[in-house]
Residue frames as qw, qx, qy, qz and C-alpha x, y, z in Angstrom:
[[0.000, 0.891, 0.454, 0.000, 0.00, 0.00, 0.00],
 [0.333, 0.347, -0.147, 0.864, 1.64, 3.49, -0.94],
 [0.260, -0.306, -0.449, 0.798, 2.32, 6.09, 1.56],
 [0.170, -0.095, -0.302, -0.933, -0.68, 8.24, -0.20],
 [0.516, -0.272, -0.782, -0.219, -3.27, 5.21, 0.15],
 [0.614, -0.388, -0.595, 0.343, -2.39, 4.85, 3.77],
 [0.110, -0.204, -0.204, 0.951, -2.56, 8.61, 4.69],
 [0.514, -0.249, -0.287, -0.769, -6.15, 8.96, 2.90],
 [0.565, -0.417, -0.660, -0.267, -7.33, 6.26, 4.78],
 [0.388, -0.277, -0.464, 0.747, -5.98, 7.76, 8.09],
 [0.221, -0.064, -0.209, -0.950, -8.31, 10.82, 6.69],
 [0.615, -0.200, -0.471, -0.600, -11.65, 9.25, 5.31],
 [0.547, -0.386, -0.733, 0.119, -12.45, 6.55, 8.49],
 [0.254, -0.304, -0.584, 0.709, -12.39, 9.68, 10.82],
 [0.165, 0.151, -0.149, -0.963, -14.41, 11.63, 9.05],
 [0.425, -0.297, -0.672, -0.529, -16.98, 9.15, 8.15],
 [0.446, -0.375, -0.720, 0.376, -16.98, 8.57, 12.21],
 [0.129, 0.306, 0.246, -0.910, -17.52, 12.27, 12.89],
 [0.412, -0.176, -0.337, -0.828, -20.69, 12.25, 10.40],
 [0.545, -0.286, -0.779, -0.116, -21.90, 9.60, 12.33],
 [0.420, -0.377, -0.602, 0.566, -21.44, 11.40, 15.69],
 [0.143, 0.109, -0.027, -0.983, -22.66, 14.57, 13.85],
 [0.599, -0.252, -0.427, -0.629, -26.27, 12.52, 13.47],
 [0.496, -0.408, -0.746, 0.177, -26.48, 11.47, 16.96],
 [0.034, -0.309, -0.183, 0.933, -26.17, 15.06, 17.73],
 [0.377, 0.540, 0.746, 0.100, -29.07, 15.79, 15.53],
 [0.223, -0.543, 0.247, 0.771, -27.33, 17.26, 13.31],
 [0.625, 0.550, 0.403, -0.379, -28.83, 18.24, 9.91],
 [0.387, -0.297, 0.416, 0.768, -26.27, 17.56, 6.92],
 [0.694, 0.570, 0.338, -0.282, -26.73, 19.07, 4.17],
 [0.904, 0.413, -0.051, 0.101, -25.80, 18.58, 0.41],
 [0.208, 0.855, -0.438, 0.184, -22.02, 19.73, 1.21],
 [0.452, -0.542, 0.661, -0.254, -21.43, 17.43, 3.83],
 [0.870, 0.129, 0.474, -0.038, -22.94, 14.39, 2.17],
 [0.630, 0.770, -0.098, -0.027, -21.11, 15.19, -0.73],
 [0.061, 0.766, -0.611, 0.192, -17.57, 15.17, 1.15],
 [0.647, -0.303, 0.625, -0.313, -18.51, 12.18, 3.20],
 [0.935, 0.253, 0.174, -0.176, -19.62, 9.97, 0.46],
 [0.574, 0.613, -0.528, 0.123, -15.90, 9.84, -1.64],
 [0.312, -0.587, 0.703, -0.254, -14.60, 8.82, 1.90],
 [0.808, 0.093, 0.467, -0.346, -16.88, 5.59, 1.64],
 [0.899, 0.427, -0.088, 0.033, -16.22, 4.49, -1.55],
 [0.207, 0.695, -0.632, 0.276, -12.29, 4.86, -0.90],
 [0.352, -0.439, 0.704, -0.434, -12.70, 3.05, 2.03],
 [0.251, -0.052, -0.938, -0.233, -15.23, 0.13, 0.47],
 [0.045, 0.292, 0.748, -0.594, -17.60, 0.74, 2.77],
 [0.256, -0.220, -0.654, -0.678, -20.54, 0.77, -0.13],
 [0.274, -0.716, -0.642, -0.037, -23.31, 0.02, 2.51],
 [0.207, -0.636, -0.416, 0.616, -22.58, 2.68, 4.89],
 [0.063, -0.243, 0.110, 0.962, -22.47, 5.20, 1.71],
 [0.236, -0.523, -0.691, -0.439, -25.95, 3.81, 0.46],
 [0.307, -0.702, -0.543, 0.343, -27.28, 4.82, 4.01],
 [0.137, -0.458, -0.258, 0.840, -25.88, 8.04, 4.31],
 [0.152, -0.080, -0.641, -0.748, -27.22, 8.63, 0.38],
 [0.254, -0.381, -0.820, -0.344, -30.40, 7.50, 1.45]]
C-alpha cells in the first residue's frame, strides 16, 4: 500500500466517524457534507454505509 493510500485512509475513516457522531447530535447535513462524506466511503469500500448516508 503506498504512503498516499495509507494517509487517505488515516483521513476518510475519521471523518466518516464524525458524520456519524454529527447525526447522533441531531445534526442536519446538508448537500455539502454528504457530498464530502460519500468519496470517503467508496475509498474506504464501505458501499453500505455510503448507500445509508445517500439515502
Amino acid at each position: 500500500m503506498s504512503y498516499a493510500s495509507r494517509v487517505f485512509d488515516q483521513i476518510c475513516y475519521p471523518n466518516i466517524l464524525l458524520f456519524c457522531e454529527m447525526l447522533d447530535q441531531s445534526f442536519e447535513p446538508d448537500e455539502a457534507t454528504v457530498v464530502l462524506v460519500l468519496p470517503a466511503c467508496v475509498h474506504l469500500g464501505a458501499v453500505d454505509v455510503g448507500k445509508w448516508i445517500h439515502s
